[in-house]
MITORDO-866164 format. One record per residue (C-alpha): residue number from 1; chain; x, y, z. Coordinates in pm, whole numbers, plus 50000, padded with zeros to 5 digits. Layout:
N
SITE    nr   kette       X       Y       Z
SITE   NUM       A       X       Y       Z
...
END
This chain:
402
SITE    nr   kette       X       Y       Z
SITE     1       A   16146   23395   44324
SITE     2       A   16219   23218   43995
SITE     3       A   15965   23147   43722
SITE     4       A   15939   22902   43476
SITE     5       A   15784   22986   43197
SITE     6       A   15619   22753   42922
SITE     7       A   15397   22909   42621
SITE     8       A   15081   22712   42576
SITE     9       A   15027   22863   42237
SITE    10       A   14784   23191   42151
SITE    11       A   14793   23421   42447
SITE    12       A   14836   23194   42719
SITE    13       A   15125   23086   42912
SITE    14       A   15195   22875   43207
SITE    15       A   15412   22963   43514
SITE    16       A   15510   22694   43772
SITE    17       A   15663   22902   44068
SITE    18       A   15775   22645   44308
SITE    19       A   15481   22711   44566
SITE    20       A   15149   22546   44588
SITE    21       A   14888   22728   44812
SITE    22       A   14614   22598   45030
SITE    23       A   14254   22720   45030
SITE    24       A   14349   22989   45246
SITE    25       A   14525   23226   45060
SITE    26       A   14473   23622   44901
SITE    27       A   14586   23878   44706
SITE    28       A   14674   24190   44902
SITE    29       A   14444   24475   44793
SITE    30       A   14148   24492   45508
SITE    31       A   13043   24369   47881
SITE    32       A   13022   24250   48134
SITE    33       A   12815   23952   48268
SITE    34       A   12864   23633   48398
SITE    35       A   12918   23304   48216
SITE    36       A   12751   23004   48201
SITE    37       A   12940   22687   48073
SITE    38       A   12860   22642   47685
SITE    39       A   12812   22376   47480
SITE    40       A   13126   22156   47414
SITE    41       A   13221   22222   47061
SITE    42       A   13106   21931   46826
SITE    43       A   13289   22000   46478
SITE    44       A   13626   22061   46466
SITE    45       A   13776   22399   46240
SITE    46       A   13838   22362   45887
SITE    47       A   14188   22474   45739
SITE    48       A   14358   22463   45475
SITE    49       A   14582   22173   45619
SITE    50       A   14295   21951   45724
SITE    51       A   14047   21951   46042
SITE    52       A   14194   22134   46349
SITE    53       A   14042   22092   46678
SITE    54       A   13923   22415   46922
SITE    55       A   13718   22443   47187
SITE    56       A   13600   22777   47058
SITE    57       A   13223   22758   46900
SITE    58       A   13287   22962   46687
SITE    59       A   13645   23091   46569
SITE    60       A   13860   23247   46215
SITE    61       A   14191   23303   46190
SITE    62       A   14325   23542   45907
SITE    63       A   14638   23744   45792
SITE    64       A   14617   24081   45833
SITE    65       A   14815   24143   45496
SITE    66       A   14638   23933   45268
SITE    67       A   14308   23849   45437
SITE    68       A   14355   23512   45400
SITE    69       A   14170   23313   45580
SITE    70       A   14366   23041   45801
SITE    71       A   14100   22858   46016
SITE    72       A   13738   22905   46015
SITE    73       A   13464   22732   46268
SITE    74       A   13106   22847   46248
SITE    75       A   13252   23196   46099
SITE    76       A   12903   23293   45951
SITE    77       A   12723   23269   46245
SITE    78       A   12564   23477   46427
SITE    79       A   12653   23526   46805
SITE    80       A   12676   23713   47110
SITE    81       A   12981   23946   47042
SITE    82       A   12922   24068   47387
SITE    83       A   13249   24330   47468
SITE    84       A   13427   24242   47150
SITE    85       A   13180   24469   46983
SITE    86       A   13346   24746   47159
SITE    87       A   13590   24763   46858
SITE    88       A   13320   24918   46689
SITE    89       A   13245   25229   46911
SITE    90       A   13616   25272   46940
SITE    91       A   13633   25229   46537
SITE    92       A   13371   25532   46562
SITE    93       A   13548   25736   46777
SITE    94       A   13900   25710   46619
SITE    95       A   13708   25809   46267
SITE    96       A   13551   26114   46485
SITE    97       A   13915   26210   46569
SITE    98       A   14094   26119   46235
SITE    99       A   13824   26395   46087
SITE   100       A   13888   26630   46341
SITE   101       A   13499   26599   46496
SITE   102       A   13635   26508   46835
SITE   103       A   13935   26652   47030
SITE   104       A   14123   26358   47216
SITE   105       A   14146   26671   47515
SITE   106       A   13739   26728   47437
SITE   107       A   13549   26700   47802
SITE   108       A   13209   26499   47761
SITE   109       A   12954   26502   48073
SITE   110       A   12889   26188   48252
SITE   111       A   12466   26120   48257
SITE   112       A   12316   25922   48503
SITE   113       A   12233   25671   48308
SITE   114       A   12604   25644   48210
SITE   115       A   12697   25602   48577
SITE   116       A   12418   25314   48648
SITE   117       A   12546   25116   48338
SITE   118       A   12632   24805   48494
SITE   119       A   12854   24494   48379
SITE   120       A   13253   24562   48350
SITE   121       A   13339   24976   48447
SITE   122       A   13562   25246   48424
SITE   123       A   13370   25383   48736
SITE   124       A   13289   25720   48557
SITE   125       A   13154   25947   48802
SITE   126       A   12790   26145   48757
SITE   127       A   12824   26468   48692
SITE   128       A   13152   26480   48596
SITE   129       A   13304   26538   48254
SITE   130       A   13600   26320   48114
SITE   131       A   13868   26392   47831
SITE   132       A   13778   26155   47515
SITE   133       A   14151   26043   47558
SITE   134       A   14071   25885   47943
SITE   135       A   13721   25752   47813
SITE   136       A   13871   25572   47495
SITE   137       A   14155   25399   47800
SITE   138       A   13818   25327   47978
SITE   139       A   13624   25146   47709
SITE   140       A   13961   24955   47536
SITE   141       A   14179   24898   47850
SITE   142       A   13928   24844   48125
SITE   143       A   13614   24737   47905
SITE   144       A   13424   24993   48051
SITE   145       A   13024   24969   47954
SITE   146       A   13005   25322   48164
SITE   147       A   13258   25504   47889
SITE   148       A   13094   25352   47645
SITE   149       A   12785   25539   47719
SITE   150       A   12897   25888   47802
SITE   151       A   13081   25847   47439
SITE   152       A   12797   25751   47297
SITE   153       A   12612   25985   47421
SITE   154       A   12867   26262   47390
SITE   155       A   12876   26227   46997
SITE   156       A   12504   26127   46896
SITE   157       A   12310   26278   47179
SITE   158       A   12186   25876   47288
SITE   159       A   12286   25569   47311
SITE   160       A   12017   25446   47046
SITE   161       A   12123   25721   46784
SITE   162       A   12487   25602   46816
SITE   163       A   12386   25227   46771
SITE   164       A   12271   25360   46415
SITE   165       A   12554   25521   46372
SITE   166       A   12773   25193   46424
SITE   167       A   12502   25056   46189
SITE   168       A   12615   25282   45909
SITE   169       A   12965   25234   45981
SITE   170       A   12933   24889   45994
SITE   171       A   12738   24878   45638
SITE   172       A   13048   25150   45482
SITE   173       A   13296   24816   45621
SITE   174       A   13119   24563   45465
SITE   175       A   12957   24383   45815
SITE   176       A   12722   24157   45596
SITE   177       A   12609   23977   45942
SITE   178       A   12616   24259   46205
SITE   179       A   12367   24459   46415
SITE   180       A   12419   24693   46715
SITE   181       A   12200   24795   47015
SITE   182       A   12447   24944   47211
SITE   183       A   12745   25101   47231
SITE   184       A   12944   24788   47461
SITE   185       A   12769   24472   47427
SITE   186       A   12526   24458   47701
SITE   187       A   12327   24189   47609
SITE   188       A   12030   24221   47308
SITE   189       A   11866   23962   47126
SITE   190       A   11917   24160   46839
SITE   191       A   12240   24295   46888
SITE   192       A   12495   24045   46715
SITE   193       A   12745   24011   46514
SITE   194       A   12979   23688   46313
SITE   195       A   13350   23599   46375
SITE   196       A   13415   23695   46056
SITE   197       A   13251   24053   46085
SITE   198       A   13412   24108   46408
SITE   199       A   13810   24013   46231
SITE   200       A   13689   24221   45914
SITE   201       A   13618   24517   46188
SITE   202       A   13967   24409   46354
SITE   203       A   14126   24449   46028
SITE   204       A   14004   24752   45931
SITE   205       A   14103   24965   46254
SITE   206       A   14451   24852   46259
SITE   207       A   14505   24979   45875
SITE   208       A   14253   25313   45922
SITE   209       A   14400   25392   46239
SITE   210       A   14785   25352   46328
SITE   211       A   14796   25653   46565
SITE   212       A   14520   25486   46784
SITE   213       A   14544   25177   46731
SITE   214       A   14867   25160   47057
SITE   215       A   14585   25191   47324
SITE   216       A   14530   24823   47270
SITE   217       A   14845   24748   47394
SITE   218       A   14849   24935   47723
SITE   219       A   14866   24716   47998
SITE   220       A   14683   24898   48257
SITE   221       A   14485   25178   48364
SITE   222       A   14416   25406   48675
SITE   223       A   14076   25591   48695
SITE   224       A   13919   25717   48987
SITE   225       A   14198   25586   49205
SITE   226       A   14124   25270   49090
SITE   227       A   14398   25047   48886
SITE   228       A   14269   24773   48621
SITE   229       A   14432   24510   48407
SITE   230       A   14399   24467   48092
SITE   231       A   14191   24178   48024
SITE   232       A   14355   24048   47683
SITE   233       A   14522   23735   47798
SITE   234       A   14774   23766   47491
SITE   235       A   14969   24107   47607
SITE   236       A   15297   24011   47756
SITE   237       A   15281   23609   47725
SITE   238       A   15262   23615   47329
SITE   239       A   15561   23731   47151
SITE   240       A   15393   24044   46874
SITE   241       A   15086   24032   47084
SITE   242       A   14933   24422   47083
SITE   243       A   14576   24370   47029
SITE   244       A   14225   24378   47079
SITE   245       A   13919   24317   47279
SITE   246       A   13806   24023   47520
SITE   247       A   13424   23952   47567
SITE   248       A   13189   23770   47830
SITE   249       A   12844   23712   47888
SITE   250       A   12652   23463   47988
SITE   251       A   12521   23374   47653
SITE   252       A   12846   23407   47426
SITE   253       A   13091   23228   47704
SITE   254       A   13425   23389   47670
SITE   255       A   13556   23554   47340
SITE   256       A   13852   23703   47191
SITE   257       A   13939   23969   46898
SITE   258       A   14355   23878   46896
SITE   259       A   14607   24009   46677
SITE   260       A   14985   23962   46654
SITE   261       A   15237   24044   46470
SITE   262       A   15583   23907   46407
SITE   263       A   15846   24095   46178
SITE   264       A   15622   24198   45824
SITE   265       A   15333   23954   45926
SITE   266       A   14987   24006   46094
SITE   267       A   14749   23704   46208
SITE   268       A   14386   23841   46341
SITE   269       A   14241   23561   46557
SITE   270       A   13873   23566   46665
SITE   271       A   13725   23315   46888
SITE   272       A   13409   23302   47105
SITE   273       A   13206   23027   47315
SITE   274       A   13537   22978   47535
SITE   275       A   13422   22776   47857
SITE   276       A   13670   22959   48131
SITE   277       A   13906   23249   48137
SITE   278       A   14175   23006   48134
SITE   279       A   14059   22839   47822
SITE   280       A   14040   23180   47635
SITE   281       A   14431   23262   47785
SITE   282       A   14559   22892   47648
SITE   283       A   14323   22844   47301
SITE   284       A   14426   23165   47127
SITE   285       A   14814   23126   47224
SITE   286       A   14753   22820   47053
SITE   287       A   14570   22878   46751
SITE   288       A   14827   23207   46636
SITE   289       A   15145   23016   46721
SITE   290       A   14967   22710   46467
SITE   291       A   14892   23020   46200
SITE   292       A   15246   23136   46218
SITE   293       A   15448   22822   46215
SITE   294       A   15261   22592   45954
SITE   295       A   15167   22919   45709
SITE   296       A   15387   23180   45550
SITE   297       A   15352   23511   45284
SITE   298       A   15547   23496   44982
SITE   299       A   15546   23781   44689
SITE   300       A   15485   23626   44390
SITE   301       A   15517   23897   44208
SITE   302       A   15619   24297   44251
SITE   303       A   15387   24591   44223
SITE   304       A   15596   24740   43933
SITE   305       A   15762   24377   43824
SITE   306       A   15629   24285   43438
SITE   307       A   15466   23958   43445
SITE   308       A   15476   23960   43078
SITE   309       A   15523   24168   42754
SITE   310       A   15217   24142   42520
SITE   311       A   15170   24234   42105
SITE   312       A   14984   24551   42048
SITE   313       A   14813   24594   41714
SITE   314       A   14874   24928   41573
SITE   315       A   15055   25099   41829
SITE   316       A   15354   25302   41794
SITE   317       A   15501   25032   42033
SITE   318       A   15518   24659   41985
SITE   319       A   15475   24541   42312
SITE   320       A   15280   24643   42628
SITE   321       A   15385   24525   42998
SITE   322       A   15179   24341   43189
SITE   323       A   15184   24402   43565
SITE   324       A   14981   24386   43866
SITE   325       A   14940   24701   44023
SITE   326       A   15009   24631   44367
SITE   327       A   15279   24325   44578
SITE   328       A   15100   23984   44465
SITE   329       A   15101   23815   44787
SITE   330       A   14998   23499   44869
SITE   331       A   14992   23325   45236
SITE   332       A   15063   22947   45205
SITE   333       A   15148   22668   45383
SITE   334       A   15473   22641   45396
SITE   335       A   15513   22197   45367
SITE   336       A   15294   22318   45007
SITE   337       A   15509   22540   44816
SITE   338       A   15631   22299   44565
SITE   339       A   15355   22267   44258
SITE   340       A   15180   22618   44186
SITE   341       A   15071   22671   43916
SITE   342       A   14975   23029   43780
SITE   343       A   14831   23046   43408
SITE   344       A   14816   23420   43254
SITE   345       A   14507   23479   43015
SITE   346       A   14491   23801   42794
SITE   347       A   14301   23852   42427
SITE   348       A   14599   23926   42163
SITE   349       A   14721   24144   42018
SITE   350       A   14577   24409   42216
SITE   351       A   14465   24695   42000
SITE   352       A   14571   25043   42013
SITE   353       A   14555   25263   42189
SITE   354       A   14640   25119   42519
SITE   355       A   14591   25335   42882
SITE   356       A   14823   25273   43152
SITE   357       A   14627   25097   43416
SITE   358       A   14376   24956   43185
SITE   359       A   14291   24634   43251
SITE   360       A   14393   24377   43000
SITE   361       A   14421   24010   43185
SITE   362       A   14476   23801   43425
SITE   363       A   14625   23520   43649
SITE   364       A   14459   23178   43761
SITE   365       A   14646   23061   44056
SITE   366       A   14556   22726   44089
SITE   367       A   14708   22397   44259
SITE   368       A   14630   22034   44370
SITE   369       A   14285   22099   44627
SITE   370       A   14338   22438   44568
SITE   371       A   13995   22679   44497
SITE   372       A   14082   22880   44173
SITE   373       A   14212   23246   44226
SITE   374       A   14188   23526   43952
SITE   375       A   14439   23819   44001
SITE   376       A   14380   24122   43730
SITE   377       A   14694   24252   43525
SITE   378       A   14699   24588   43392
SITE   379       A   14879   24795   43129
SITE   380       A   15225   24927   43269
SITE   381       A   15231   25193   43023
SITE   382       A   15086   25419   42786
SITE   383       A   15088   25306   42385
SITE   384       A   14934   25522   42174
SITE   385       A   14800   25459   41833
SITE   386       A   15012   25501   41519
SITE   387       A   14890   25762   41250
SITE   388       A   14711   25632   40889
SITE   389       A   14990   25595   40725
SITE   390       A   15196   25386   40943
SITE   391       A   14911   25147   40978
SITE   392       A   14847   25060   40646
SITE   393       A   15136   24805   40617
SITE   394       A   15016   24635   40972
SITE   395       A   14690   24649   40841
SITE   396       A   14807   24475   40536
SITE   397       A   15004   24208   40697
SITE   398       A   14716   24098   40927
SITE   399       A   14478   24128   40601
SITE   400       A   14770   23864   40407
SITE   401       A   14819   23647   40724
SITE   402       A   14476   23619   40796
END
């Protein structure tokens, strides 16, 4: 991507990169029931683009890579996550596994209470035991509230104990605006979560667990001589479609954790307050094939690439590179890519010595109705400082110079 580069004077400079970004953009650093008919939405979704009608109550839409955030409707408030909250006792489990504290061949016994669960089942049988491998096809492919249970109960001794648990993991993820009751949903006045939580959660189990995370995309499952769908609407009518977790109870309406992905891109789409089945097959379909056509990532800059060469006082080199650590990337709208403007800030000279990886400025992205951004820069090298002697004439210079 070409640069233009204009020196403002002191240790700023101007770049205009041919892109201007929306408000949604990032740096990359990520039970069953029966419904009544909610509300009809009153607001529409806000987006970088302008308003966007859903039906959804409450809905975000974000890129997996950059966690920007597309489209966002009552985001921040707590709901009914009713089955979508399954991602977090499956989030549990795969952690149990990744640490080697559960065997995916482990047998766990079926309780009573795990066979009476009612709402959507696997149809777990009492007395029996089941692999952790069939269980985690019960809960993600069939919804399962049963498998829930006997997993629940299987690593924490009770359901309550492994609600904490999912408490804990949902304060190490950074779930400002979620609390659990159960392991699948069943509805709790306290047990809730946000939109935003619940993609956050989304986000997090794709990139933690890769070797899992294919479950989500099996179509079907047999269990007790009995064959069910899976219920994500997405799998095999969306193109990249692989992912997650449909809910539905009578207080949420219908919901949907979504996720696609189409060549190097990710969108995460959460919706919830759907009025029909139908409605939550048609609104998501909608909504991704929206995020992928109007929005697009774009590397402004590589992880190694130097954004700029900057003075160091008294070191035995002149210069220090500038660069930022990681693959810059934004997400923008692709009709806006004309007018960005990105400003790098840094105090100079910087003194010696200089650490590589020590932070030494930054970059203010920045465009017309565009929120400010602030990306760090860091050192791409070592500079050490020179000895007494070969300081004194740099010392004298800056003494003469002022």
């Amino acid at each position: 991507m070409p640069l233009r580069r204009e020196l403002l004077g002191g240790a700023a400079a101007v770049f205009a990169a041919g892109l201007l970004p929306g408000p949604a953009f990032a740096q990359r650093r990520g039970s069953g029931g029966h419904a009544a008919t909610p509300p009809a939405p009153t607001s529409p979704a806000s987006t970088p683009l302008g308003p966007l009608d859903t039906e959804a109550r409450q809905a975000v839409l974000i890129d997996a890579d950059t966690n920007a955030v597309l489209l966002e409707k009552n985001a921040d408030e707590r709901m009914t996550p009713s089955s979508m909250s399954k991602l977090m006792t499956a989030y549990v489990v795969f952690d149990m596994l990744k640490q080697g504290r559960l065997r995916m061949d482990q047998e766990l016994p079926v309780s009573e209470r795990a066979w009476r669960t009612g709402g959507s089942k696997m149809f777990v049988e009492l007395g029996s035991t089941i692999s952790v491998q069939n269980l985690l096809q019960g809960v993600i492919v069939q919804s399962g509230n049963d498998a829930c249970v006997v997993l629940a109960e299987g690593i924490s001794g009770s359901e309550q104990q492994f609600a904490e648990l999912m408490n804990d993991y949902a304060k190490r993820l950074g779930l400002k605006n979620s609390t659990f009751r159960n392991s699948n949903g069943w509805p709790d006045p306290e047990h809730k979560m946000t939109a935003r939580d619940l993609a956050t959660l989304a986000r997090a189990l794709i990139h933690d667990f890769p070797q899992y995370f294919p479950l989500y995309s099996e179509r079907s499952f047999t269990w007790h001589e009995i064959t069910q769908q899976n219920r994500n609407p997405l799998l095999g009518k969306v193109s990249g479609a692989d992912g997650l977790k449909t809910g539905h109870t009578e207080e949420a309406g219908y919901g949907l954790v979504g996720t696609v992905k189409r060549g190097e891109r990710r969108l995460i789409l959460v919706v919830n307050g759907l009025n029909s089945m139908r409605q939550r097959a048609e609104e998501p379909e909608r909504l991704l094939e929206w995020g992928f056509r109007e929005f697009e990532n774009v590397v402004l800059f590589k992880a190694a690439d130097t954004v700029e060469s900057v003075p160091v006082y008294l070191g035995d080199q002149a210069t220090v590179p500038l660069v930022g650590g990681k693959d810059l990337v934004l997400t923008l709208p692709r009709q806006w890519r004309r007018n960005l403007a990105v400003k790098l800030r840094y105090d100079g000279p910087v003194p010696a010595p200089v650490a590589k990886g020590q932070e030494l400025g930054q970059l203010d992205v920045s465009g017309e109705g565009v929120p400010p951004m602030v990306l760090p820069l860091y050192a791409g090298a070592d500079v050490a400082k020179l000895g007494l002697v070969q300081r004194i004439p740099s010392v004298l210079s800056r003494l003469v110079s002022g």
